[in-house]
CHARMM internal coordinates of N, CA and C (Angstrom, degrees):
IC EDIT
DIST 1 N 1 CA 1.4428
DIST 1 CA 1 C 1.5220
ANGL 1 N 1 CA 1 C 109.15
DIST 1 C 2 N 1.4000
ANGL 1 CA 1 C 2 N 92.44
DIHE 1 N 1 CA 1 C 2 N 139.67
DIST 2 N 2 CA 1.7912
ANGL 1 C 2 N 2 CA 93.48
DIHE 1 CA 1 C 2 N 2 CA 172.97
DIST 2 CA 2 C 1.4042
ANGL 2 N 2 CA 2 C 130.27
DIHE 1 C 2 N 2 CA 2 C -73.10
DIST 2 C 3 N 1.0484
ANGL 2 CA 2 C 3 N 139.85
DIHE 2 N 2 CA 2 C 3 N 141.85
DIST 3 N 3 CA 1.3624
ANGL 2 C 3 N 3 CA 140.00
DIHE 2 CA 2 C 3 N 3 CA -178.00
DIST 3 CA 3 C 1.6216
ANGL 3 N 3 CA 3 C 106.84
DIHE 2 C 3 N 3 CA 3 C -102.56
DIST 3 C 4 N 0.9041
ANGL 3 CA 3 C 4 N 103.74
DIHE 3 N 3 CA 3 C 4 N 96.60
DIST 4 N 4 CA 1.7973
ANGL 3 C 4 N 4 CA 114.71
DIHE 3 CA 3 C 4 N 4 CA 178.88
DIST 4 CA 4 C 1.2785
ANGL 4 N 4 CA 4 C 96.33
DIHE 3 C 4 N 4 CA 4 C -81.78
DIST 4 C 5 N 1.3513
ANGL 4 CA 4 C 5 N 113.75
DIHE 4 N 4 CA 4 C 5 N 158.02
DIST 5 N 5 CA 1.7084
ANGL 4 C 5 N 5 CA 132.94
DIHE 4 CA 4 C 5 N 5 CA 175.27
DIST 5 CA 5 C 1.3229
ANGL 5 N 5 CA 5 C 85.63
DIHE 4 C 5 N 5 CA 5 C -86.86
DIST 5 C 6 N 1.4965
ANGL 5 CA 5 C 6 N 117.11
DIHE 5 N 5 CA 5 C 6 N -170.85
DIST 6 N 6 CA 1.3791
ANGL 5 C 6 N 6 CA 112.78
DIHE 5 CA 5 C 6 N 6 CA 167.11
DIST 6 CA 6 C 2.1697
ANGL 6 N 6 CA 6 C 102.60
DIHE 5 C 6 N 6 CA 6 C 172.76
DIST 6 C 7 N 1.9878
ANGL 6 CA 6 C 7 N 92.33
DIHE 6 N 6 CA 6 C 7 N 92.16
DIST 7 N 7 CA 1.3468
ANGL 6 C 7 N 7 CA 89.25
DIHE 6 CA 6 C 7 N 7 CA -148.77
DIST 7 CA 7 C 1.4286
ANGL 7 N 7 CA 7 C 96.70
DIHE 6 C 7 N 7 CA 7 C -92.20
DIST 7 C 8 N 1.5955
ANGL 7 CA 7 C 8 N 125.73
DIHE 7 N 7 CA 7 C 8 N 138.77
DIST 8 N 8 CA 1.4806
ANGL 7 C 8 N 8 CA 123.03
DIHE 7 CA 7 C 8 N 8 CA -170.74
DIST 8 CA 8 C 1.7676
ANGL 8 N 8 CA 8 C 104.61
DIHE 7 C 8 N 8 CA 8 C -95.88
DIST 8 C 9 N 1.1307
ANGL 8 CA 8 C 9 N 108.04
DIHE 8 N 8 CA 8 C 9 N 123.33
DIST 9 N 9 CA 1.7944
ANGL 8 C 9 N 9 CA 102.11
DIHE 8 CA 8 C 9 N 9 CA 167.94
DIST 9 CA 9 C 1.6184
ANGL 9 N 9 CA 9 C 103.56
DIHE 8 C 9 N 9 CA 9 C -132.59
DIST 9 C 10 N 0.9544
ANGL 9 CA 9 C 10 N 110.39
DIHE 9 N 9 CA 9 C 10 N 122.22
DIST 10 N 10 CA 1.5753
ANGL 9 C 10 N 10 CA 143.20
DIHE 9 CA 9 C 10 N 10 CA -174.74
DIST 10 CA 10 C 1.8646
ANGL 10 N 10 CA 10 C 91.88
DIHE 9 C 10 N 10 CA 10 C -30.56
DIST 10 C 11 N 1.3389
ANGL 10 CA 10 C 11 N 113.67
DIHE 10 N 10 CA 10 C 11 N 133.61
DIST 11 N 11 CA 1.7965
ANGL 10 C 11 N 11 CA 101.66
DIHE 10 CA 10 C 11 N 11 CA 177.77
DIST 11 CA 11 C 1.4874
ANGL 11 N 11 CA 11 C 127.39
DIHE 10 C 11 N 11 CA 11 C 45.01
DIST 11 C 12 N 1.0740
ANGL 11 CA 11 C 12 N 129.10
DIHE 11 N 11 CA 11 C 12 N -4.60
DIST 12 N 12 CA 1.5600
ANGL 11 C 12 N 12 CA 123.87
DIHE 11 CA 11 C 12 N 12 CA -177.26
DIST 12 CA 12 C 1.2899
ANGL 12 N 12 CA 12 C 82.03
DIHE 11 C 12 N 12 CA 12 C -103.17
DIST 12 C 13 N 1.4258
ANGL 12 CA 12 C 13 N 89.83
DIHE 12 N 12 CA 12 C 13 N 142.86
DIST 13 N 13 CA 2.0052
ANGL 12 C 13 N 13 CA 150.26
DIHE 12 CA 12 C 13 N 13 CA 176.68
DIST 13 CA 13 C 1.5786
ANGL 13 N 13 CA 13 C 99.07
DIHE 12 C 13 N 13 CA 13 C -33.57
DIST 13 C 14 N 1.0198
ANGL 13 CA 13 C 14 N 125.25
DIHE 13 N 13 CA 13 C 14 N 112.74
DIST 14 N 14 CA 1.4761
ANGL 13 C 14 N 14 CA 109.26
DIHE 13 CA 13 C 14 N 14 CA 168.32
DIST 14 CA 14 C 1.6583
ANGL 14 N 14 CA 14 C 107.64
DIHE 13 C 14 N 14 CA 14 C -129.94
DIST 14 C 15 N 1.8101
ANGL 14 CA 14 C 15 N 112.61
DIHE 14 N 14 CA 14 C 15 N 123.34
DIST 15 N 15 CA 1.3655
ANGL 14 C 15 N 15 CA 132.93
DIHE 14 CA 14 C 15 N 15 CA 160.45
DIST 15 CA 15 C 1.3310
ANGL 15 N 15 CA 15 C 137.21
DIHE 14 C 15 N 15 CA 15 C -52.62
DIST 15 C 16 N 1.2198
ANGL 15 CA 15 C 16 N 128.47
DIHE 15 N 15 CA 15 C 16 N 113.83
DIST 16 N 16 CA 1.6254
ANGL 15 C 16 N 16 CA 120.11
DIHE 15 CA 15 C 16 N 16 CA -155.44
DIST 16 CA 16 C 1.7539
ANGL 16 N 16 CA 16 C 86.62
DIHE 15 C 16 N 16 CA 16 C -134.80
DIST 16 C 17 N 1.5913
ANGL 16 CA 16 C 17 N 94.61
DIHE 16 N 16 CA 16 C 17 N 125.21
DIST 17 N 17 CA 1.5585
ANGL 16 C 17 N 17 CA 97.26
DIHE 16 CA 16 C 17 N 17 CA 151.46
DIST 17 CA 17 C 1.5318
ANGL 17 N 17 CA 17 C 110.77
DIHE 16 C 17 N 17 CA 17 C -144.22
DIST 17 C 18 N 1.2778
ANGL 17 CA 17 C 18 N 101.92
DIHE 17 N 17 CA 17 C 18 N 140.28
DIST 18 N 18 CA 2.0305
ANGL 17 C 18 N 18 CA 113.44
DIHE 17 CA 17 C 18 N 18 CA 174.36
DIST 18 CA 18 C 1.7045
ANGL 18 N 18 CA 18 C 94.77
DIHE 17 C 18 N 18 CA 18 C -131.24
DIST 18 C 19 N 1.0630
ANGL 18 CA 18 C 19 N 65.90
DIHE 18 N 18 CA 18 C 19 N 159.97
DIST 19 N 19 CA 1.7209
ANGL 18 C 19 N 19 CA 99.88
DIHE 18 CA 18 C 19 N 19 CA -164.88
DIST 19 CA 19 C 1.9058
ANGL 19 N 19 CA 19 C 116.27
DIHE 18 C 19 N 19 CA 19 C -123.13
DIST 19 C 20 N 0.8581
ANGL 19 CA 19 C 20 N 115.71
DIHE 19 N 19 CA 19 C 20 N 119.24
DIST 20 N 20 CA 1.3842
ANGL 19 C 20 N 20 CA 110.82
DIHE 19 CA 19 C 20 N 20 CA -160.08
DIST 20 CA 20 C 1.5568
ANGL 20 N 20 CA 20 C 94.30
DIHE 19 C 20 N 20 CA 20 C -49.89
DIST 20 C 21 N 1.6735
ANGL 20 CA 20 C 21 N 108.07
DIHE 20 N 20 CA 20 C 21 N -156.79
DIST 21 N 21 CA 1.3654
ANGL 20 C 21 N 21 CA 124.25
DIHE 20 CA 20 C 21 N 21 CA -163.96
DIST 21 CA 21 C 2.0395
ANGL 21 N 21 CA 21 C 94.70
DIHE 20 C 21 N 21 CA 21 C -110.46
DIST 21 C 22 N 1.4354
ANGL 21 CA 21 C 22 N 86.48
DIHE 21 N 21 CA 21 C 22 N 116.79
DIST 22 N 22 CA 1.7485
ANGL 21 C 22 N 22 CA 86.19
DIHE 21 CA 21 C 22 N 22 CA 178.12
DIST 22 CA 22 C 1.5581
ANGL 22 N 22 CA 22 C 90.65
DIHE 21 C 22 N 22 CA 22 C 64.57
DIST 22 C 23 N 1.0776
ANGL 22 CA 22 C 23 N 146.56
DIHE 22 N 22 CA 22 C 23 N 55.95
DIST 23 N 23 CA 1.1883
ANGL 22 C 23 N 23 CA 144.61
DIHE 22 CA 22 C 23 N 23 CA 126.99
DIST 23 CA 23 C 1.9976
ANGL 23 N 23 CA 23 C 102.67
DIHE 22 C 23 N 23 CA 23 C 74.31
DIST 23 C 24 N 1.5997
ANGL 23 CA 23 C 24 N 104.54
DIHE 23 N 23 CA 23 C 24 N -16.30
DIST 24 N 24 CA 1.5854
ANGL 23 C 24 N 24 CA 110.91
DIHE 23 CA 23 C 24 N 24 CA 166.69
DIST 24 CA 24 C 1.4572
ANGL 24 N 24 CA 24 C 106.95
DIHE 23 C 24 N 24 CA 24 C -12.53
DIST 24 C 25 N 1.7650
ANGL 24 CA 24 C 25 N 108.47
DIHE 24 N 24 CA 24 C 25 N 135.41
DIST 25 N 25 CA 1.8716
ANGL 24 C 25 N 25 CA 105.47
DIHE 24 CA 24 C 25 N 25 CA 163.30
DIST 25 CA 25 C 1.5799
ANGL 25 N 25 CA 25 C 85.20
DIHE 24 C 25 N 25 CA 25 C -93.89
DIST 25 C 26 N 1.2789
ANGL 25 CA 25 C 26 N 119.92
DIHE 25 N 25 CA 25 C 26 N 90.94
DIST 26 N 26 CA 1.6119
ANGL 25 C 26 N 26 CA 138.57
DIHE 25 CA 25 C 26 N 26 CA 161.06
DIST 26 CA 26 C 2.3097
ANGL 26 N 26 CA 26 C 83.22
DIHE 25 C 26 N 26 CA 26 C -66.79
DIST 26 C 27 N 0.9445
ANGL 26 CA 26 C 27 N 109.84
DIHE 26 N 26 CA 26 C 27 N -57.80
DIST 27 N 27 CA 1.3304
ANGL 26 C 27 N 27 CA 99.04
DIHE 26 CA 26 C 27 N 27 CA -151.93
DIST 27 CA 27 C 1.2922
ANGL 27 N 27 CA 27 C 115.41
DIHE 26 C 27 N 27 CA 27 C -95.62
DIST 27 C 28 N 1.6903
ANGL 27 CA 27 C 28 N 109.24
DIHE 27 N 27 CA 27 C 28 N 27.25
DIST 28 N 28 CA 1.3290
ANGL 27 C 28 N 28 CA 111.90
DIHE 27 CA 27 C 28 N 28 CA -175.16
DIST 28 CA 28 C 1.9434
ANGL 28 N 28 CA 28 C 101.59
DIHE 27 C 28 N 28 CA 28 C -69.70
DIST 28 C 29 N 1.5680
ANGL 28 CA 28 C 29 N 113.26
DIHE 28 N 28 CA 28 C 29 N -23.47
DIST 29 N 29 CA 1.4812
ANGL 28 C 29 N 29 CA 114.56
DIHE 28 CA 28 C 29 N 29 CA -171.90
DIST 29 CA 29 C 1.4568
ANGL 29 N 29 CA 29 C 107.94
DIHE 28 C 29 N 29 CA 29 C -67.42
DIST 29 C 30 N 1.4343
ANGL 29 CA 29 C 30 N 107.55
DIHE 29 N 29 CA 29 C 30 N 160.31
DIST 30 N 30 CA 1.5805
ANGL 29 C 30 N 30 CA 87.86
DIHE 29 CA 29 C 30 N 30 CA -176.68
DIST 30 CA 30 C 1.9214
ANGL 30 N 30 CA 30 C 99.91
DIHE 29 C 30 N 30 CA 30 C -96.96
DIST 30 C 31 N 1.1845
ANGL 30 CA 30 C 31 N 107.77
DIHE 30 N 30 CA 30 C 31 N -18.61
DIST 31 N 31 CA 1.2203
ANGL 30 C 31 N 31 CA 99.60
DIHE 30 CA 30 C 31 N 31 CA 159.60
DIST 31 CA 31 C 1.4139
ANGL 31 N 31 CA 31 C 132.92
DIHE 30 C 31 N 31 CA 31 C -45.15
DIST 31 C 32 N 1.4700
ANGL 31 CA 31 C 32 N 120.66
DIHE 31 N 31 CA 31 C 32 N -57.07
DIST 32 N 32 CA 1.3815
ANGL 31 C 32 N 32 CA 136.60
DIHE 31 CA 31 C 32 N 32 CA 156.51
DIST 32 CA 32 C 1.9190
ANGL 32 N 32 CA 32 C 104.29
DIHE 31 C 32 N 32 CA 32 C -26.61
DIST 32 C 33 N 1.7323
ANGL 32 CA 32 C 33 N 99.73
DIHE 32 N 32 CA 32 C 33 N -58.33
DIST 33 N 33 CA 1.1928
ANGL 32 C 33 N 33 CA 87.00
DIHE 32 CA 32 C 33 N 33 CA 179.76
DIST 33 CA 33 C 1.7623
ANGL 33 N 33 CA 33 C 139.13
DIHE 32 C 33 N 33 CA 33 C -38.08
DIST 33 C 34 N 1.4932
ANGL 33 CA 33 C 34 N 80.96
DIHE 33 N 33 CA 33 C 34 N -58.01
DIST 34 N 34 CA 1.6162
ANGL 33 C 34 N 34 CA 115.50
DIHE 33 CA 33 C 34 N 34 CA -178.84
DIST 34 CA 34 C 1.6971
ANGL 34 N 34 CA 34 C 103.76
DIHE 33 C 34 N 34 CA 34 C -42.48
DIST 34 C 35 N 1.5866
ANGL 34 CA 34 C 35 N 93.99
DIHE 34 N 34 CA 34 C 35 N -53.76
DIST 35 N 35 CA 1.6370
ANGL 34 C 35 N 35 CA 92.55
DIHE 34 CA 34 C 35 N 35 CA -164.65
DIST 35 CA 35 C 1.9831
ANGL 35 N 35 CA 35 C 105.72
DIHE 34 C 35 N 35 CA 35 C -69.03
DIST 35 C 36 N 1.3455
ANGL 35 CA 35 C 36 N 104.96
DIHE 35 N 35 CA 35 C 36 N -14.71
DIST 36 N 36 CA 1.6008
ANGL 35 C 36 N 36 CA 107.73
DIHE 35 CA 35 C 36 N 36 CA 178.93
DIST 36 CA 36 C 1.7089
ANGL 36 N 36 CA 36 C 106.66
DIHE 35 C 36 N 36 CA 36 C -53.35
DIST 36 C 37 N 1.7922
ANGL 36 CA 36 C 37 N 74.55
DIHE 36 N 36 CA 36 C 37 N -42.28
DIST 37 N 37 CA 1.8632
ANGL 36 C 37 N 37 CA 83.80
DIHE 36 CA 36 C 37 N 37 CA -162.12
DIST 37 CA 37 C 1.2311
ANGL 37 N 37 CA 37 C 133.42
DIHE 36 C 37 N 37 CA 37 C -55.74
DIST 37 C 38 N 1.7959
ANGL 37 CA 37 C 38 N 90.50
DIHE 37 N 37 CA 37 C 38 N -41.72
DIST 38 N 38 CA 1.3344
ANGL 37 C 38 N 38 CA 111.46
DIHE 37 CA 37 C 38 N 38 CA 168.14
DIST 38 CA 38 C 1.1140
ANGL 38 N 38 CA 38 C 131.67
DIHE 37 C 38 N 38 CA 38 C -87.38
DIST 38 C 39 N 1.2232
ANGL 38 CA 38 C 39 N 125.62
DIHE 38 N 38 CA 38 C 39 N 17.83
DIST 39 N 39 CA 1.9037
ANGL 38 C 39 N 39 CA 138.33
DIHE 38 CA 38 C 39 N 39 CA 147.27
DIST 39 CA 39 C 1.7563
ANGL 39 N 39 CA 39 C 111.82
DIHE 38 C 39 N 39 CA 39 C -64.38
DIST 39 C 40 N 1.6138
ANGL 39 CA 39 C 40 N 87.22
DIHE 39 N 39 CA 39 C 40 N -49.66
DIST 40 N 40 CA 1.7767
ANGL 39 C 40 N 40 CA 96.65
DIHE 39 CA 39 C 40 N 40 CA -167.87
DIST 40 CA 40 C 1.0461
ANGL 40 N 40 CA 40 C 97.82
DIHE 39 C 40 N 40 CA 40 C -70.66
DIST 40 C 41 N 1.3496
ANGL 40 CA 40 C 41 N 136.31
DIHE 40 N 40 CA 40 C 41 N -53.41
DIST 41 N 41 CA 1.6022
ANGL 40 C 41 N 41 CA 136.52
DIHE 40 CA 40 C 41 N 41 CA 177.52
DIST 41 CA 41 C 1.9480
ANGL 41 N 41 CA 41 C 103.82
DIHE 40 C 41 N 41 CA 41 C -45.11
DIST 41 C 42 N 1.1939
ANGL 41 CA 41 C 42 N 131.42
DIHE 41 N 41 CA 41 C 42 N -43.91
DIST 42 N 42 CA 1.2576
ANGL 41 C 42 N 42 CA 142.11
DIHE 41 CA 41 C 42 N 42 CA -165.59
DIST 42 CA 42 C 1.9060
ANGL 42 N 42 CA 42 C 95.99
DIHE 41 C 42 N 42 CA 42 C -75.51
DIST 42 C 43 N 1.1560
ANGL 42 CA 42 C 43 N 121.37
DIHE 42 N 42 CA 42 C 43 N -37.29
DIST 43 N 43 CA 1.8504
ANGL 42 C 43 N 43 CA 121.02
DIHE 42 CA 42 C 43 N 43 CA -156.61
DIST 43 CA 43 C 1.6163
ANGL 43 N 43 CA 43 C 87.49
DIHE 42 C 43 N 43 CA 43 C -101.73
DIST 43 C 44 N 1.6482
ANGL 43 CA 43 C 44 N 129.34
DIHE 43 N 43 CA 43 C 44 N -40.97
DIST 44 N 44 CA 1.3701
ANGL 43 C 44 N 44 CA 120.84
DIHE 43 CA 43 C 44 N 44 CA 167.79
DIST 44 CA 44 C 1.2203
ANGL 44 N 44 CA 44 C 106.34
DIHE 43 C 44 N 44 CA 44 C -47.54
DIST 44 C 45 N 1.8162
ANGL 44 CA 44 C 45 N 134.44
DIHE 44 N 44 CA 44 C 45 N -52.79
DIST 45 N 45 CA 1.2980
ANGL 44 C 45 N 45 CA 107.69
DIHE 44 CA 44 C 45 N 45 CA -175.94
DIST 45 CA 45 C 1.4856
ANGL 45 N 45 CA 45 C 142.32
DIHE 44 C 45 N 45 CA 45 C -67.27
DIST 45 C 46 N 1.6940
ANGL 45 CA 45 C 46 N 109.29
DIHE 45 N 45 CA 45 C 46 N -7.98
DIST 46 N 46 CA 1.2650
ANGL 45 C 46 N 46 CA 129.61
DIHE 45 CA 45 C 46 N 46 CA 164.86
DIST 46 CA 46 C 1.3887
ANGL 46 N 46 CA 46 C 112.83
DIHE 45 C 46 N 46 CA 46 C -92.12
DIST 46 C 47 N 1.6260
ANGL 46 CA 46 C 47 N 122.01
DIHE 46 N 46 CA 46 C 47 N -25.73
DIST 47 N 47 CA 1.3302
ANGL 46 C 47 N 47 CA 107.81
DIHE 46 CA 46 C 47 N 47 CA 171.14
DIST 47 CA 47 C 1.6953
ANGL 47 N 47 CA 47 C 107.61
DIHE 46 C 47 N 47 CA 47 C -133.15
DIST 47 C 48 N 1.3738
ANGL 47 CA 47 C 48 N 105.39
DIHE 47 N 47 CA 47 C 48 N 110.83
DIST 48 N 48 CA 1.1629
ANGL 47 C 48 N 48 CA 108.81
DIHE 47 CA 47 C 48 N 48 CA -151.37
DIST 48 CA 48 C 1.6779
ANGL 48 N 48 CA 48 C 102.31
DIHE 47 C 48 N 48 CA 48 C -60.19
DIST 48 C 49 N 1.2844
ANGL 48 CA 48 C 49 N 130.71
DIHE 48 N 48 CA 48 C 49 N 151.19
DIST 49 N 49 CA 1.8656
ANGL 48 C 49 N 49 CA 112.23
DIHE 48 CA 48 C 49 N 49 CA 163.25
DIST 49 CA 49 C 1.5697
ANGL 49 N 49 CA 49 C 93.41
DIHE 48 C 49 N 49 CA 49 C 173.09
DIST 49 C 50 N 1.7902
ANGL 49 CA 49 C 50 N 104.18
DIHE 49 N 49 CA 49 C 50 N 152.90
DIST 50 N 50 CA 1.4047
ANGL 49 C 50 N 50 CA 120.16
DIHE 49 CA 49 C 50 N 50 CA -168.45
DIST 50 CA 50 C 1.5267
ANGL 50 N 50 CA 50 C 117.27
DIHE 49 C 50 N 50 CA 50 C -100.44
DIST 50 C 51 N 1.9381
ANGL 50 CA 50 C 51 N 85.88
DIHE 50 N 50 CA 50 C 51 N 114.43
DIST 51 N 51 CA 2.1570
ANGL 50 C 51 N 51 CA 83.16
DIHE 50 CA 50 C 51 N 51 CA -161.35
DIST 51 CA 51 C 2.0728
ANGL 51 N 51 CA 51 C 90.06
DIHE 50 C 51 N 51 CA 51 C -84.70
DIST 51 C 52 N 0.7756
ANGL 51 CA 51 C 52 N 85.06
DIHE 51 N 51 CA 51 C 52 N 114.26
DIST 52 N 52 CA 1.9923
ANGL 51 C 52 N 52 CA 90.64
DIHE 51 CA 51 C 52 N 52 CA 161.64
DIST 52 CA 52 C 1.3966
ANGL 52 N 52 CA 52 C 131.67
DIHE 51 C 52 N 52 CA 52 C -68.38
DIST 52 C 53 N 1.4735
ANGL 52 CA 52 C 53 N 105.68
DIHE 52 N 52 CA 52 C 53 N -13.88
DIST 53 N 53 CA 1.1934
ANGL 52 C 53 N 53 CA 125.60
DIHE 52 CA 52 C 53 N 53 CA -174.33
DIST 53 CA 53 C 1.5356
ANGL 53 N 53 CA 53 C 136.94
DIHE 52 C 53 N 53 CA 53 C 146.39
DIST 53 C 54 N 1.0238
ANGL 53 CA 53 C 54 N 129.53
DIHE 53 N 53 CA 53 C 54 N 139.44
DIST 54 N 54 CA 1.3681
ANGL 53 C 54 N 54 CA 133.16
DIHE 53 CA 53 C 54 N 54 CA -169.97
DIST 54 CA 54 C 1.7183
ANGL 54 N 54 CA 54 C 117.24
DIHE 53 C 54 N 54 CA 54 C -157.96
DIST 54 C 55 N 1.3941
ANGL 54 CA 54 C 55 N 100.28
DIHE 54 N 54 CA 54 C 55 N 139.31
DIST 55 N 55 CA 1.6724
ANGL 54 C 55 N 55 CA 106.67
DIHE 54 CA 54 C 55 N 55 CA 171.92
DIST 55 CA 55 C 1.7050
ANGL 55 N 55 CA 55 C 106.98
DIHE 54 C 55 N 55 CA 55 C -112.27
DIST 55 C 56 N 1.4762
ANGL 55 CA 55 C 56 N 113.89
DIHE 55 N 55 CA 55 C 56 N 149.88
DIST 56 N 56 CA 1.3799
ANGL 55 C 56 N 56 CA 137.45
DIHE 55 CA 55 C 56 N 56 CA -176.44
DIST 56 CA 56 C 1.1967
ANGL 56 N 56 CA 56 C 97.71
DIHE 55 C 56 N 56 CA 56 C -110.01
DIST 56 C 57 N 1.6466
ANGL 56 CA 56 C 57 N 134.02
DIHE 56 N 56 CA 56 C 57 N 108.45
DIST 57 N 57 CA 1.1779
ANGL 56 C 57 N 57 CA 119.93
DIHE 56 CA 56 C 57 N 57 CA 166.17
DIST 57 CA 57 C 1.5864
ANGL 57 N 57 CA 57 C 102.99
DIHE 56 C 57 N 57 CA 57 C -102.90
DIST 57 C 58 N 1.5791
ANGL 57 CA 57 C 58 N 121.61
DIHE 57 N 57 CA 57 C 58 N -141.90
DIST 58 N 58 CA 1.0424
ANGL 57 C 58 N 58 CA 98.35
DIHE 57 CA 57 C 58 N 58 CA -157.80
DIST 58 CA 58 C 1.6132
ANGL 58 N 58 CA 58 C 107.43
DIHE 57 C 58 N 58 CA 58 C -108.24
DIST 58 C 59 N 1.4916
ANGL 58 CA 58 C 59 N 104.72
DIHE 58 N 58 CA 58 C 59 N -13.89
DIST 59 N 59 CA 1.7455
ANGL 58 C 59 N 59 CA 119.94
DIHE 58 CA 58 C 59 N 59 CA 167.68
DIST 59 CA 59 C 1.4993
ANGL 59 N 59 CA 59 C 109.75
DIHE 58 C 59 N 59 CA 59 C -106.45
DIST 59 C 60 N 1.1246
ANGL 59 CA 59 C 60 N 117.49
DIHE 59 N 59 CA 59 C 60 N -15.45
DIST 60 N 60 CA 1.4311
ANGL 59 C 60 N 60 CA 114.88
DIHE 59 CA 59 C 60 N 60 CA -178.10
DIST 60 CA 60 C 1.2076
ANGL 60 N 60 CA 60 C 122.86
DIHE 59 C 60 N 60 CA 60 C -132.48
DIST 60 C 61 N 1.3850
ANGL 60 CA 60 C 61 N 140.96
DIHE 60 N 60 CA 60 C 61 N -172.42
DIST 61 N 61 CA 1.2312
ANGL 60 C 61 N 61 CA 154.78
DIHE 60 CA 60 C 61 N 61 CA 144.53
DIST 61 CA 61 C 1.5322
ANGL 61 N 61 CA 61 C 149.78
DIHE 60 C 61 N 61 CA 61 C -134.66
DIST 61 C 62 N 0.9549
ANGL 61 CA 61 C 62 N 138.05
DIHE 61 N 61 CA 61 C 62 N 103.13
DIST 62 N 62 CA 1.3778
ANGL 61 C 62 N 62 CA 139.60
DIHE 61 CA 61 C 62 N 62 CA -173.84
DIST 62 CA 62 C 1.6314
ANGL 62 N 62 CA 62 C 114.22
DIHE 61 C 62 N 62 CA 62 C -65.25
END
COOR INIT
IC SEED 1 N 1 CA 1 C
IC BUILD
């Protein structure tokens, strides 16, 4: 497993990308999509924070 740094600054912008497993288009379905969506919608309500935007491609996500 990788050991990412992971530097916290109070309100500044932070970039997130994952990548499916083996690069799989797991999320080419749009179902797949949906259910992405509705995780992040589910962990925002336990951790509150302001998404500005994001793309679903079909192995990854921003």
């Amino acid at each position: 497993m990788t050991h990412i740094r992971r530097y916290f600054v109070h309100h500044a912008p932070i970039f997130i990308t994952a990548v499916c497993h083996r690069r799989q288009p797991y999320l080419k379905c749009d179902e797949h999509k949906a259910l992405l969506l509705s995780v992040m919608r589910e962990v925002k309500g336990e951790w509150p924070f302001r998404m500005v935007g994001y793309a679903i491609l079909e192995e990854h996500f921003h």
